[in-house]
LUMPA-63880 format. One record per residue (C-alpha): residue number from 1; residue in one letter; x, y, z. Coordinates in Angstrom, 2 decimals. Layout:
<nodes>
NODE     n   res         X         Y         Z
NODE   NUM     A         X         Y         Z
...
</nodes>
This chain:
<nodes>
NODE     n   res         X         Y         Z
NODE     1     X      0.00      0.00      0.00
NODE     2     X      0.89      3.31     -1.04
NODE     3     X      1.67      4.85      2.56
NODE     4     X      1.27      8.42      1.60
NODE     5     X     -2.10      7.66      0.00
NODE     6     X     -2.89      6.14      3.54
NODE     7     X     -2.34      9.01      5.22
NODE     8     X     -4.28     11.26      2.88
NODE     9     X     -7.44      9.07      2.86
NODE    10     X     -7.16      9.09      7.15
NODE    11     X     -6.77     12.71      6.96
NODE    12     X     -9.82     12.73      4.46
NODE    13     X    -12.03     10.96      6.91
NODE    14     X    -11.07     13.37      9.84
NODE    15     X    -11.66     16.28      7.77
NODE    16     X    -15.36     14.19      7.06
NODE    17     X    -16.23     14.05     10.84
NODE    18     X    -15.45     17.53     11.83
NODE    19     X    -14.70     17.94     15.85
NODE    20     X    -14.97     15.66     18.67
NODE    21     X    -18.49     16.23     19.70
NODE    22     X    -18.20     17.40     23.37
NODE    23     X    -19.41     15.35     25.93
NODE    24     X    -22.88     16.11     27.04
NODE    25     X    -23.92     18.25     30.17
NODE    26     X    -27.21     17.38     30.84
NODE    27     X    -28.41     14.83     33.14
NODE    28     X    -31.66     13.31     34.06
NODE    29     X    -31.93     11.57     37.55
NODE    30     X    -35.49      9.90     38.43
NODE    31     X    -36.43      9.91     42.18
NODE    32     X    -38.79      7.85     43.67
NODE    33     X    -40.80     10.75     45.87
NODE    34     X    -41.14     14.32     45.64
NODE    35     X    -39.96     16.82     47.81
NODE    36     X    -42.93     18.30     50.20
NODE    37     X    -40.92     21.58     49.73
NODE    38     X    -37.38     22.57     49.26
NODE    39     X    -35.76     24.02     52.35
NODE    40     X    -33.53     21.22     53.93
NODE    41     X    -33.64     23.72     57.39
NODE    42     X    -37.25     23.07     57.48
NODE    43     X    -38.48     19.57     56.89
NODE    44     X    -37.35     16.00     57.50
NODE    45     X    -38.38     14.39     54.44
NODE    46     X    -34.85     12.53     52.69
NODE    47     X    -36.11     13.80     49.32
NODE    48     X    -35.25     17.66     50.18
NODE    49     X    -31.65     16.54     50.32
NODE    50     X    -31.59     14.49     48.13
NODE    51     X    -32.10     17.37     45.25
NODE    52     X    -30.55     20.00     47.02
NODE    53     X    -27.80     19.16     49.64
NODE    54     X    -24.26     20.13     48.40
NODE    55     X    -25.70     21.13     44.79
NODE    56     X    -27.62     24.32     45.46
NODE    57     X    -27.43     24.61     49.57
NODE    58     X    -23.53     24.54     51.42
NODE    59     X    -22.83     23.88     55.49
NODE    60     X    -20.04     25.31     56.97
NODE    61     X    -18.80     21.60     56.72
NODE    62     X    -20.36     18.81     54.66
NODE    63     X    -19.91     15.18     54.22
NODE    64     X    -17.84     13.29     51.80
NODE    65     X    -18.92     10.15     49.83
NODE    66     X    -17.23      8.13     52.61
NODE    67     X    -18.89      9.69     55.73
NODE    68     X    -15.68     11.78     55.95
NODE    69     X    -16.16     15.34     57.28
NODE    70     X    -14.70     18.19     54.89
NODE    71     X    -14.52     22.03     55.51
NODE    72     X    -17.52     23.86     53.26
NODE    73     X    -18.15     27.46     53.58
NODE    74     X    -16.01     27.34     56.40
NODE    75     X    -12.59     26.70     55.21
NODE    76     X    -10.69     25.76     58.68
NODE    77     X    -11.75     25.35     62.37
NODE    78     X     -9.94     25.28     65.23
NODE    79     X    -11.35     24.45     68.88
NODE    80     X    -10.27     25.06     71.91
NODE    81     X     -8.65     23.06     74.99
NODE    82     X    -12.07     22.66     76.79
NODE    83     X    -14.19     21.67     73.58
NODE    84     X    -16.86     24.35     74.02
NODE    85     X    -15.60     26.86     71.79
NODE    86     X    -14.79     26.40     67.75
NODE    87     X    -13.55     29.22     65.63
NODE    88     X    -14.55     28.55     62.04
NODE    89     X    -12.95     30.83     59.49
NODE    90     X    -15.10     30.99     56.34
NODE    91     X    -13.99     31.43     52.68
NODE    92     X    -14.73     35.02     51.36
NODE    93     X    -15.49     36.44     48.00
NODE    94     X    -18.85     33.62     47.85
NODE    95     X    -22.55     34.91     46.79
NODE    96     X    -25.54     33.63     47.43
NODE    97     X    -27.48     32.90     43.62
NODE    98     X    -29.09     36.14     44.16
NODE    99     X    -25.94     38.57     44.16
NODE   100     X    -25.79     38.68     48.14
NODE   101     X    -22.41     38.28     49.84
NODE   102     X    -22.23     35.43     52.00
NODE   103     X    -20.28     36.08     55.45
NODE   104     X    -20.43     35.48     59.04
NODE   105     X    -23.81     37.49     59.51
NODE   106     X    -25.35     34.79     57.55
NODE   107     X    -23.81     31.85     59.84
NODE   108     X    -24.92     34.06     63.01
NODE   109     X    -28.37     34.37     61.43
NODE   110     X    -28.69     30.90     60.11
NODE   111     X    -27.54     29.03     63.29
NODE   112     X    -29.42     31.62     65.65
NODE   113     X    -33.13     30.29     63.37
NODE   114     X    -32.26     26.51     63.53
NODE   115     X    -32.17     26.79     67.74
NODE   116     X    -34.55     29.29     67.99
NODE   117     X    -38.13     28.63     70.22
NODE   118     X    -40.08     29.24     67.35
NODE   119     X    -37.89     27.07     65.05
NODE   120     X    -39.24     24.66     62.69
NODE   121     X    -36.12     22.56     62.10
NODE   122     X    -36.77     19.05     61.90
NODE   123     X    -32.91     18.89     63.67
NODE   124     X    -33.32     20.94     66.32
NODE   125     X    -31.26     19.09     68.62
NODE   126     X    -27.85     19.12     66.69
NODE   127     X    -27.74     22.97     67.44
NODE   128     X    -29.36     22.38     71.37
NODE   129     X    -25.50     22.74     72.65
NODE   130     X    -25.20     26.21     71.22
NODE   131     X    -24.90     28.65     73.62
NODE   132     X    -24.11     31.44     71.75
NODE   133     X    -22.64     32.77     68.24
NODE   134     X    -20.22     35.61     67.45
NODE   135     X    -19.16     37.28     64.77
NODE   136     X    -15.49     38.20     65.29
NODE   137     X    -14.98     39.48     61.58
NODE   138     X    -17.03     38.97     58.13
NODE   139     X    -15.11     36.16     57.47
NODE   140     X    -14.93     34.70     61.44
NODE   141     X    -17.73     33.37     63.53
NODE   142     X    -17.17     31.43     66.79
NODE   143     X    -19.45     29.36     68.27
NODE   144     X    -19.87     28.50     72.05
NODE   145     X    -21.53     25.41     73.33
NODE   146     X    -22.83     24.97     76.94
NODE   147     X    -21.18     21.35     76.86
NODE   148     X    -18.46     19.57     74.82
NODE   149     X    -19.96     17.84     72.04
NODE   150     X    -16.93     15.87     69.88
NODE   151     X    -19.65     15.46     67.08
NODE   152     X    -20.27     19.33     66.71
NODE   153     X    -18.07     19.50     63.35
NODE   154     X    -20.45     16.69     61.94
NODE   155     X    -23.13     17.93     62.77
NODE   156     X    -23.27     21.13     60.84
NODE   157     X    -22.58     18.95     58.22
NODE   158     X    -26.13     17.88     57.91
NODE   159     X    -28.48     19.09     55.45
NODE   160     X    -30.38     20.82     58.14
NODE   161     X    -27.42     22.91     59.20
NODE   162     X    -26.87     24.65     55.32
NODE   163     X    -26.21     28.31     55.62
NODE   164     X    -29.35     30.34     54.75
NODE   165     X    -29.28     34.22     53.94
NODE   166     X    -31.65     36.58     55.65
NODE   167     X    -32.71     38.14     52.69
NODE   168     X    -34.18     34.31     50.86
NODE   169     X    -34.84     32.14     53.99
NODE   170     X    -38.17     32.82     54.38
NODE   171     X    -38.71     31.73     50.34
NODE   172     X    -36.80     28.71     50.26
NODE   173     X    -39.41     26.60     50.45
NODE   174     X    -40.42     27.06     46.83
NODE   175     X    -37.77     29.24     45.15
NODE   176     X    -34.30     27.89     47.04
NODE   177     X    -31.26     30.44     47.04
NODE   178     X    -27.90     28.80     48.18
NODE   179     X    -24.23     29.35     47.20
NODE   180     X    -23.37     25.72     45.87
NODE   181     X    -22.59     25.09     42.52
NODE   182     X    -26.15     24.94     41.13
NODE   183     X    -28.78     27.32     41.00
NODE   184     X    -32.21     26.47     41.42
NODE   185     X    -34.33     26.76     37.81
NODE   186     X    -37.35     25.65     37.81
NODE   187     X    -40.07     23.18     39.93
NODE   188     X    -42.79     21.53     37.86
NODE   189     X    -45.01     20.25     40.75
NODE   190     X    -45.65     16.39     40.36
NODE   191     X    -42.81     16.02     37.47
NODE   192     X    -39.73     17.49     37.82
NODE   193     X    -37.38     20.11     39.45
NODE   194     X    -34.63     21.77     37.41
NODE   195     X    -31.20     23.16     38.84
NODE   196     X    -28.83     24.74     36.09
NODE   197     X    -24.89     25.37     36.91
NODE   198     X    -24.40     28.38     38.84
NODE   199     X    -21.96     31.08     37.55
NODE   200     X    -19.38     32.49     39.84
NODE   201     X    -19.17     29.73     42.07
NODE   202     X    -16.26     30.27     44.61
NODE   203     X    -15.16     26.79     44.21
NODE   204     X    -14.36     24.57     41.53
NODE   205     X    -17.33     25.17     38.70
NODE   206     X    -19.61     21.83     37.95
NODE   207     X    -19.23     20.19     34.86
NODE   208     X    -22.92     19.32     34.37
NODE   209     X    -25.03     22.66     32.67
NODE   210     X    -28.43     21.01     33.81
NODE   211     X    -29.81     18.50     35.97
NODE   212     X    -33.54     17.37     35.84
NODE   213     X    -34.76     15.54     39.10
NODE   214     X    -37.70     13.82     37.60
NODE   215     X    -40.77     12.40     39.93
NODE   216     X    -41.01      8.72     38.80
NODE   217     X    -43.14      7.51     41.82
NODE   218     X    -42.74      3.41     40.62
NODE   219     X    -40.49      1.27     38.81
NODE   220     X    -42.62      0.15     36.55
NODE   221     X    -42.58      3.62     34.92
NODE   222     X    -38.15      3.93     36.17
NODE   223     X    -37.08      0.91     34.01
NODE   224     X    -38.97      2.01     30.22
NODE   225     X    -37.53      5.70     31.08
NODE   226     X    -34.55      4.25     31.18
NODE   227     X    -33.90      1.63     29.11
NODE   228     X    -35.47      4.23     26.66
NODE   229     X    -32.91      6.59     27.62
NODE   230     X    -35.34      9.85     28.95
NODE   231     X    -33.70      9.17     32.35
NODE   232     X    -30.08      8.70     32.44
NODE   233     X    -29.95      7.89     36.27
NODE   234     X    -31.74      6.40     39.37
NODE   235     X    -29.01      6.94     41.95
NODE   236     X    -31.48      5.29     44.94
NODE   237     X    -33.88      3.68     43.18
NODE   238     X    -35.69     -0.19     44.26
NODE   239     X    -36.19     -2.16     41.03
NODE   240     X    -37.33     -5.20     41.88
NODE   241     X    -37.79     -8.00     39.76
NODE   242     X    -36.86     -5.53     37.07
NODE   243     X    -33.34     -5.35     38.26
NODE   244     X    -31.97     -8.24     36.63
NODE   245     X    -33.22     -7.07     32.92
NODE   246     X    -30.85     -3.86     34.04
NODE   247     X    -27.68     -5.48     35.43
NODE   248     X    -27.65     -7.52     32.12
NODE   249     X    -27.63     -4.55     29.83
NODE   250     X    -24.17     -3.53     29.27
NODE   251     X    -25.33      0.36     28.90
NODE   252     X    -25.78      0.55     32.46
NODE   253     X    -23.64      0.56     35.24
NODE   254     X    -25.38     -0.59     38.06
NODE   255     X    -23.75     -0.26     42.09
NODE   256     X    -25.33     -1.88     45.23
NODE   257     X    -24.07      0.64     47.80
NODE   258     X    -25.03      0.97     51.37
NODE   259     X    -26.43      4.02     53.28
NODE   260     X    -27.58      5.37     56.35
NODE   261     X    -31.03      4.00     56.23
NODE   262     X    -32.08      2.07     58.75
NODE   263     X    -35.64      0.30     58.14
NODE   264     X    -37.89      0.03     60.77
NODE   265     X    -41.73     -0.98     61.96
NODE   266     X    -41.87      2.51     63.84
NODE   267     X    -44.18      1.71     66.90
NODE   268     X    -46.35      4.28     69.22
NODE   269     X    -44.51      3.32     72.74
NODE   270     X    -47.02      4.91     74.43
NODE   271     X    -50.32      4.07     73.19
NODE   272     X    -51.70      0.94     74.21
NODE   273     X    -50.59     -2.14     74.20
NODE   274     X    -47.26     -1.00     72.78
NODE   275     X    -46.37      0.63     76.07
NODE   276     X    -46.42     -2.66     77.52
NODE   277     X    -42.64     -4.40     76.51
NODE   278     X    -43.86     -7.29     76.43
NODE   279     X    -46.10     -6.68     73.29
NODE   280     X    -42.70     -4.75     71.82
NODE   281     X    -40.98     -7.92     72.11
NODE   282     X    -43.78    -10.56     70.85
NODE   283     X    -43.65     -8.45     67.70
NODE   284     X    -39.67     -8.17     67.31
NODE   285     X    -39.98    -12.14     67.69
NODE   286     X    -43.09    -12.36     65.26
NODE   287     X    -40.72    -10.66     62.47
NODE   288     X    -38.62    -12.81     60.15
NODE   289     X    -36.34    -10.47     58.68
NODE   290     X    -34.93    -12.45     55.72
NODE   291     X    -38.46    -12.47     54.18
NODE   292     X    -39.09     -9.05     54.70
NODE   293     X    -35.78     -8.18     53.25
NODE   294     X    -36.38    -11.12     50.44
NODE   295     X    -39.78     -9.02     49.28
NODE   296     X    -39.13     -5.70     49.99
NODE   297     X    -35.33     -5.36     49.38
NODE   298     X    -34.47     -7.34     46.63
NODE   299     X    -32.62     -9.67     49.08
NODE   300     X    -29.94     -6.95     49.45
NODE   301     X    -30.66     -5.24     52.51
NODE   302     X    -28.17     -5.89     55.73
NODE   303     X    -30.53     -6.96     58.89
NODE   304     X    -29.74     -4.82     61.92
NODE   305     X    -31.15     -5.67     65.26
NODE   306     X    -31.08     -1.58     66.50
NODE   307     X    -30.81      1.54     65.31
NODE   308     X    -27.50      1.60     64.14
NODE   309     X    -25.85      1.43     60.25
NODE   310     X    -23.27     -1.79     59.84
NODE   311     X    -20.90      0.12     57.83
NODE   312     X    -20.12      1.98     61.39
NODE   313     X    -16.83      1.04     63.07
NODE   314     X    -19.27      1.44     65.95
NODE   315     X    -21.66     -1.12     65.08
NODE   316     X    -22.73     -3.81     67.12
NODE   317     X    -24.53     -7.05     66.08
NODE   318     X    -27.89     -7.61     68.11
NODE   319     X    -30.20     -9.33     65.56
NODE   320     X    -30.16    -12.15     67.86
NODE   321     X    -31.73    -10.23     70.69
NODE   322     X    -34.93    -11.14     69.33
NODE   323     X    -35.11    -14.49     67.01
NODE   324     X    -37.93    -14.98     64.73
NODE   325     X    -39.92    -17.28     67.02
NODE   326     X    -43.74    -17.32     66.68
NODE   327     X    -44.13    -19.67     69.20
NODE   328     X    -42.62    -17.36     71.76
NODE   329     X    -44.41    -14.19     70.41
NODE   330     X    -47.38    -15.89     71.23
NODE   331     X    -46.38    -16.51     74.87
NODE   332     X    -45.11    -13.08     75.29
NODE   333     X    -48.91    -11.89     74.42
NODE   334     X    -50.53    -14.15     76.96
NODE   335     X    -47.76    -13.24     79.34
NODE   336     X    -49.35     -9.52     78.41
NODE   337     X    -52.84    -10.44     79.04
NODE   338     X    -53.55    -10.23     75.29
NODE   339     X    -53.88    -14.07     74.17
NODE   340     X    -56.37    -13.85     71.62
NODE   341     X    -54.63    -10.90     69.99
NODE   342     X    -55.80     -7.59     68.93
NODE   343     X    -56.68     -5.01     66.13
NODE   344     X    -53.83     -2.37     64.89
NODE   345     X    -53.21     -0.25     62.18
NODE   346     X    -50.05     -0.01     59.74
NODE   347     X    -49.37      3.01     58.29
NODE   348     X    -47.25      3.13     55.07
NODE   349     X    -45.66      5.51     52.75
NODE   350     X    -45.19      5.60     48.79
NODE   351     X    -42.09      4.13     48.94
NODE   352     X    -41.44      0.12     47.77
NODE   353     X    -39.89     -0.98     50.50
NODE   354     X    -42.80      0.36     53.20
NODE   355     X    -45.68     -0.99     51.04
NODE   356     X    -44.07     -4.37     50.10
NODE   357     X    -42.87     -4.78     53.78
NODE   358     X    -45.69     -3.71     54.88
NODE   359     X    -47.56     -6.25     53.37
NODE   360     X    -45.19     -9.11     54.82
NODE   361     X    -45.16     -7.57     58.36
NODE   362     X    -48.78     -7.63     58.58
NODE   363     X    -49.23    -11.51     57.16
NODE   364     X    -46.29    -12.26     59.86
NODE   365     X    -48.29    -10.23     62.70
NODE   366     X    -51.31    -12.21     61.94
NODE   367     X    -50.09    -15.85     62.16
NODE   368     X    -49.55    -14.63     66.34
NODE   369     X    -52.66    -13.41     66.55
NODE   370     X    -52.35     -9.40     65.59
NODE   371     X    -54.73     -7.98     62.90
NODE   372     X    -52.37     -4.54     61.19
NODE   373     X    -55.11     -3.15     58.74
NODE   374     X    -53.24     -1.70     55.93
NODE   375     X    -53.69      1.97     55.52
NODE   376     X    -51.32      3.57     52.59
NODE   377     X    -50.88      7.16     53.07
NODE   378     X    -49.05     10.00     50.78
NODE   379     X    -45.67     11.37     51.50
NODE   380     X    -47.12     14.60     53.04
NODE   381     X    -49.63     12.78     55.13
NODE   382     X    -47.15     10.12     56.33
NODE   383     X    -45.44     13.37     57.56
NODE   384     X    -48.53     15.66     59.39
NODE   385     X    -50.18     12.42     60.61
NODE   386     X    -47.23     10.15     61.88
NODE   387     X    -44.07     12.12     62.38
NODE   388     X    -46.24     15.27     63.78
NODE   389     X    -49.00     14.48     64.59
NODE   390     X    -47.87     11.19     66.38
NODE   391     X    -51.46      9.59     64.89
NODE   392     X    -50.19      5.91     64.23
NODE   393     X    -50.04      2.52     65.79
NODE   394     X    -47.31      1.34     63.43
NODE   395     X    -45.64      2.42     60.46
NODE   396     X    -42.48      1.65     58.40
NODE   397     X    -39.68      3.67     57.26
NODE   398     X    -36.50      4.25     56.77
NODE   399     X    -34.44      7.07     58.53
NODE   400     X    -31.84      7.93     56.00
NODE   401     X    -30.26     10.75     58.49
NODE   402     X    -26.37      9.89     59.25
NODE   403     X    -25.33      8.57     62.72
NODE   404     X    -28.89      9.07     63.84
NODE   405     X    -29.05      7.56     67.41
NODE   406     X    -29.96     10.19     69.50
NODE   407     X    -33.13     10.98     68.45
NODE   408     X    -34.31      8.17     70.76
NODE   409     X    -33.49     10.52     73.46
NODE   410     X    -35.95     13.46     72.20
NODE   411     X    -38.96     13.43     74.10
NODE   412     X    -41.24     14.56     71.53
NODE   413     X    -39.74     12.55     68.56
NODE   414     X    -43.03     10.54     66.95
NODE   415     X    -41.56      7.13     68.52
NODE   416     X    -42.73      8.54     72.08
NODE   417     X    -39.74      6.68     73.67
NODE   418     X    -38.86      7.60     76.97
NODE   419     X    -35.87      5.64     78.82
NODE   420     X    -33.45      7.69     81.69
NODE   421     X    -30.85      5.25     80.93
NODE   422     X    -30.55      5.56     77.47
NODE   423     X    -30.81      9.34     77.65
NODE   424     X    -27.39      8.93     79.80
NODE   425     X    -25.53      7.19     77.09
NODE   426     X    -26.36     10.00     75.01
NODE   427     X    -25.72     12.84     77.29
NODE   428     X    -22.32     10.94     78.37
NODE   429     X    -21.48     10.45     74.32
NODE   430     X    -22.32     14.18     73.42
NODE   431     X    -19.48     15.25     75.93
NODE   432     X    -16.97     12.54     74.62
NODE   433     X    -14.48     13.43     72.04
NODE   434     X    -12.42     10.20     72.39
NODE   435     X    -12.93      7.88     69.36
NODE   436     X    -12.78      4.37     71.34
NODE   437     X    -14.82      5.94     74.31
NODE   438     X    -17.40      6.88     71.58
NODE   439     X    -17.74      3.77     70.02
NODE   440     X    -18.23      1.88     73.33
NODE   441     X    -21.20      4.59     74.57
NODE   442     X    -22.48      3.83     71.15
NODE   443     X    -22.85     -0.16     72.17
NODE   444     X    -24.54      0.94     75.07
NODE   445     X    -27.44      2.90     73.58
NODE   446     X    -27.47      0.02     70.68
NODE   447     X    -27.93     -2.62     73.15
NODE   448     X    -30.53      0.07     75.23
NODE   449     X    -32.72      0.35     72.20
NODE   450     X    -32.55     -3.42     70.88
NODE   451     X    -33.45     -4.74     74.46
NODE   452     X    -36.91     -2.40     75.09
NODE   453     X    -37.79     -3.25     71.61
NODE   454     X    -38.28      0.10     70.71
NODE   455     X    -39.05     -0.35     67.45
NODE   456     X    -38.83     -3.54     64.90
NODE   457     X    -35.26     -2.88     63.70
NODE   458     X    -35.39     -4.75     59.80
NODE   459     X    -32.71     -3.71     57.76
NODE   460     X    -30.62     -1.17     56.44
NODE   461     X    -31.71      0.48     52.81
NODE   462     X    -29.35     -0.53     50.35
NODE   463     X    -28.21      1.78     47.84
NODE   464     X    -29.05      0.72     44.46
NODE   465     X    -27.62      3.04     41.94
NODE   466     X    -28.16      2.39     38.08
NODE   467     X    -26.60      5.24     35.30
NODE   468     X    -25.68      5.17     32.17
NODE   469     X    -22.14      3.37     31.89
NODE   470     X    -20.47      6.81     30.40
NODE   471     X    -21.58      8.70     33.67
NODE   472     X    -19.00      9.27     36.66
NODE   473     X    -18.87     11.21     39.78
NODE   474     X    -22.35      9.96     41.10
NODE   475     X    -21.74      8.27     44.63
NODE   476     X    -22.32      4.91     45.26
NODE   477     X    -23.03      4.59     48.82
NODE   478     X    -24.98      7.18     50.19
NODE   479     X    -23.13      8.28     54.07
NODE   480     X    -26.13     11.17     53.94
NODE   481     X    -29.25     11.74     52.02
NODE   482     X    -27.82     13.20     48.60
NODE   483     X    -27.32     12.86     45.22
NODE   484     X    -23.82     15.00     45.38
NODE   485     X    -23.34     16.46     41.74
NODE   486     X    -20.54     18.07     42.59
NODE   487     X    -18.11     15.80     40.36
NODE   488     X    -20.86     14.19     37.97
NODE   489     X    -19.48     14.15     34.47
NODE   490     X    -20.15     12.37     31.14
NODE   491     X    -16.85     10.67     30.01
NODE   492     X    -16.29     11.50     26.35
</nodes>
């Protein structure tokens, strides 16, 4: 072959094809439920984070894909030899999207709302400690807490700790205004909610233009989106039966991660008979955990036996505290006066794993005697009637918060859980900076919870991600309730 003719027919072809084509900077996630709103410092729904955390809203810290705590708005802390105090010096030169300035005001302002009387934080307690906050400069703020509390840099990690302006605050709800790298666009109520990339960001710019959270309430309507390619992710998304036809496509990557989720038959400890342990523990026997995570998991979720995440150093196995034994649930109700059962109700949420466990749970609950009528309820019911209201017998859900223990110690959290002992644990832990120390307090309160039977501890969530094979950056275990875009990219 002519070699110079070779290289004129290669250059020929080139010339043909014109440039690379770019790679593309759109992306289209599908999400199971909808956001109720979309201020993360003023509801508890996972979904609110899920759009929003680290994308359009910032902390003064925030949390890495591997649970890992990083500085955020606040570039450094220090704190000081008695733990109370923590200096955080914050980056300068950053805007809100609206052309504010962000500085220390806002971190006074925004900290000062979250522990205020009238506040409607859904995290109150990780800001109960602060005593006071000072700003020291526009780009210094120090914050004094009544106790030690080792966790504090964590903490204001959370999505309910994001620094909110004085001047937007009050409209987050519908029209969000953060300094993160995306800027919200639009919300389509029912169908979709738009963020495009936000210019001037102080740190390093996104590489996504657009990203469409779209409302895709079942899988049945997930897997034809995207096999069709009109969704190009479901970062948390449970398939079902529909997962294998996905894992076998080679356009797909798909990731079973793990997250903070842990699954539970929420019970009313103080409305009768689940104020009596003894009914708390015929149920935790009554529930066979491999079915429930068989039918409403996919098979992948990791039983727990309390309310604690297995991919903690901290994490101690009690699912043994309470075998499935329907023979023994059944003596623990006669032992309880209730021998011939009783009536209940079971209160579930839109999500898979709540309806389908739900319907397992309740055929388990009736083979000792316990008749759960099924009541399905809306996302924003599920929230005004059970986690408000405290109007439920039983429910199931997963709380997808990080390191969420201590809410077992809030007196007015919807569980209605009251126990001296275990509030100690958690009073000693909040003042304990030592990592071993910590661990150990945490196997205390495990152990607490697991033995009153608080609640029916099932599994934790697993994290099943599936995106398009050319898509990085999207994490695959979930250490808090996001979908981080921060580093999401199409590979050319």
């Amino acid at each position: 072959m002519n070699i110079w003719k070779s290289v004129a027919a290669a250059a020929v072809v080139a010339l043909a094809s014109g440039p690379a084509l770019a790679a593309r900077a759109d992306l289209v996630l599908g999400m199971p439920l909808e956001p109720p709103h979309l201020d993360p410092t003023a509801g508890a729904a996972a979904a609110i984070d899920e759009v929003l955390y680290a994308n359009v809203f910032e902390g003064l810290t925030r949390i890495g894909s591997r649970g890992e705590v990083l500085p955020a708005l606040a570039e450094s802390w220090t704190v000081s030899d008695d733990g109370k105090v923590y200096t955080f010096k914050l980056r300068t030169g950053v805007k809100f999207h609206d052309g504010t300035d962000f500085d220390a005001a806002d971190v006074k302002f925004t900290l000062d709302r979250a522990r205020a009387d009238d506040s409607t934080n859904a995290q109150k307690a990780l800001f109960a400690a602060i005593e006071s906050v000072d700003i020291v400069d526009p780009a210094t703020v120090t914050v004094t807490l009544s106790t030690p509390q080792g966790s504090f840099p964590y903490n204001m990690g959370w999505g309910d700790a994001v620094i909110v302006a004085p001047e937007s605050a009050d409209t987050n709800k519908e029209k969000p205004v953060g300094t993160g790298p995306f800027k919200f666009d639009n919300w389509a109520k029912g169908s979709s909610i738009t963020l495009v990339r936000a210019d001037g960001y102080w740190g390093e710019p996104a590489a996504l233009e657009k990203a469409e959270f779209r409302i895709i309430p079942d899988a049945a309507a997930a897997v034809p989106a995207l096999l069709s390619g009109d969704v190009q992710a479901l970062p948390n998304f449970q398939l079902g039966d529909a997962l294998p036809q996905v894992q076998s496509d080679p356009r797909f990557k798909v990731v079973i991660g793990s997250t903070e989720g842990e699954t539970i038959l929420a019970t009313n400890n103080k409305k009768p008979p689940f104020d009596n342990l003894k009914v708390r523990q015929a149920i935790a026997h009554a529930i066979d955990r491999k079915a429930i995570i068989d039918g409403a998991s996919g098979g992948f979720g990791v039983p727990i036996g309390s309310h604690f995440s297995p991919a903690n150093e901290a994490y101690v196995d009690l699912t043994g505290t309470y075998p499935y034994d329907p023979a023994k649930a059944k003596e623990l109700l006669k032992e309880a006066g209730l021998e011939s059962g009783f009536k209940t109700t079971l209160k579930l949420p839109p999500v898979g794993y709540a309806r389908d466990g739900g319907q397992i749970i309740a055929s388990q609950l009736r083979e000792i005697g316990i008749e759960a009528e099924i009541i399905p309820v809306e996302w924003a019911d599920w929230l005004k009637q059970v986690f408000t209201e405290k109007d439920y017998d039983l429910s199931i859900v997963s709380h997808t918060e990080p390191n969420d223990i201590g809410i077992y110690a809030r007196k007015e959290y919807y569980f209605n859980y009251d126990n001296p002992a275990f509030d100690k644990v958690i009073e000693e832990l909040n003042l304990t900076s030592d990592v071993a120390k910590r661990n150990a307090l945490y196997g205390q309160a495990q152990k607490i919870l697991a033995d009153d039977a608080v609640n029916g501890f099932l599994f934790e969530l697993p994290k099943i991600g599936i995106w398009d094979a050319k898509v990085e950056g999207l994490w695959e275990n979930s250490p808090i309730q996001a979908n981080d875009l921060t580093k999401v990219k199409w590979m050319e």
